[in-house]
C-alpha positions as CSV (number, residue, x, y, z in Angstrom):
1,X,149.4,-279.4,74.5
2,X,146.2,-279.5,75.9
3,X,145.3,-281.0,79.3
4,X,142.0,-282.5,80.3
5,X,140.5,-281.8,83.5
6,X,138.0,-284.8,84.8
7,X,135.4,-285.1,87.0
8,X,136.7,-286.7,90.2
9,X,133.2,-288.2,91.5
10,X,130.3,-288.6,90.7
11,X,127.9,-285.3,91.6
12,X,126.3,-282.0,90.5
13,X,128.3,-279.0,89.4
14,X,127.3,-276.6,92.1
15,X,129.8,-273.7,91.2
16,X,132.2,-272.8,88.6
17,X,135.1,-270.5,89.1
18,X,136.4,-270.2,86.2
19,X,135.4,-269.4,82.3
20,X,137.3,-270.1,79.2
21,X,140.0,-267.7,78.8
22,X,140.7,-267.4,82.1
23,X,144.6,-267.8,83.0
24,X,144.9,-270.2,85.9
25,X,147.9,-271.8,88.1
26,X,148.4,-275.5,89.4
27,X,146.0,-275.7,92.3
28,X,143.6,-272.9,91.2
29,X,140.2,-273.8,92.5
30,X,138.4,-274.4,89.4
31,X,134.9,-275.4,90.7
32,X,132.9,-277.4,93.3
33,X,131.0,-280.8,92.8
34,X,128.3,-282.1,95.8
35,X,128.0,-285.3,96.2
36,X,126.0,-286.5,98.7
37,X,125.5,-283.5,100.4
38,X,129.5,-283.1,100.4
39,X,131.5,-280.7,98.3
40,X,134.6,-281.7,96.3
41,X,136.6,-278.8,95.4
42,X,138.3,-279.7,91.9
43,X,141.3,-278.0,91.5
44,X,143.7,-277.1,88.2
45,X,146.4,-280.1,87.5
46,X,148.7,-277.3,85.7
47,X,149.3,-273.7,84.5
48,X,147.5,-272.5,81.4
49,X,144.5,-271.2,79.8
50,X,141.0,-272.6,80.4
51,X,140.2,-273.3,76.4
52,X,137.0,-274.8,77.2
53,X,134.2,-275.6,80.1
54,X,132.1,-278.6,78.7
55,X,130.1,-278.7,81.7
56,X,128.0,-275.6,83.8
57,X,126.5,-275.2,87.1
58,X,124.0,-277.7,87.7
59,X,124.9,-280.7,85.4
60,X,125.3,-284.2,86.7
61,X,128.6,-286.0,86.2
62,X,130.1,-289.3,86.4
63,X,133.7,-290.4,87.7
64,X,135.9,-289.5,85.2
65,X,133.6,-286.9,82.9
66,X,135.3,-284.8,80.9
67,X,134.6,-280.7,82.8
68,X,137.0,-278.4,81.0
69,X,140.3,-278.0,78.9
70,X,143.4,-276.5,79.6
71,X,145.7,-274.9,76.9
């Protein structure tokens, strides 16, 4: 089953702490968005296996954008 990790706000990616294959736990910090000068910590809904990063340091997202997968 795969799990779909969302943007939570709109912002810029301003670190990543994780790349696919990585094995993470629920609450593993997976990156940082700023938003108006704040950062949002976004963290990992569940255990599993980051399958795929759809977005990198420095892209813009929306409320809602799809960031990673989780296996």
């Amino acid at each position: 089953m795969t799990t779909e990790i969302t943007a939570p706000l709109p912002g810029k990616i301003v670190r990543l702490d994780i790349e696919p294959g990585t094995s993470i736990e629920q609450d593993t910090e997976i990156m940082v968005i700023e938003a108006m000068k704040m950062e949002t910590i976004v963290y990992a809904p569940c255990d599993g296996v980051i399958e795929k990063m759809i977005k990198k340091v420095g892209d813009e997202v929306e409320d809602g954008d799809l960031i990673a997968t989780v296996a």
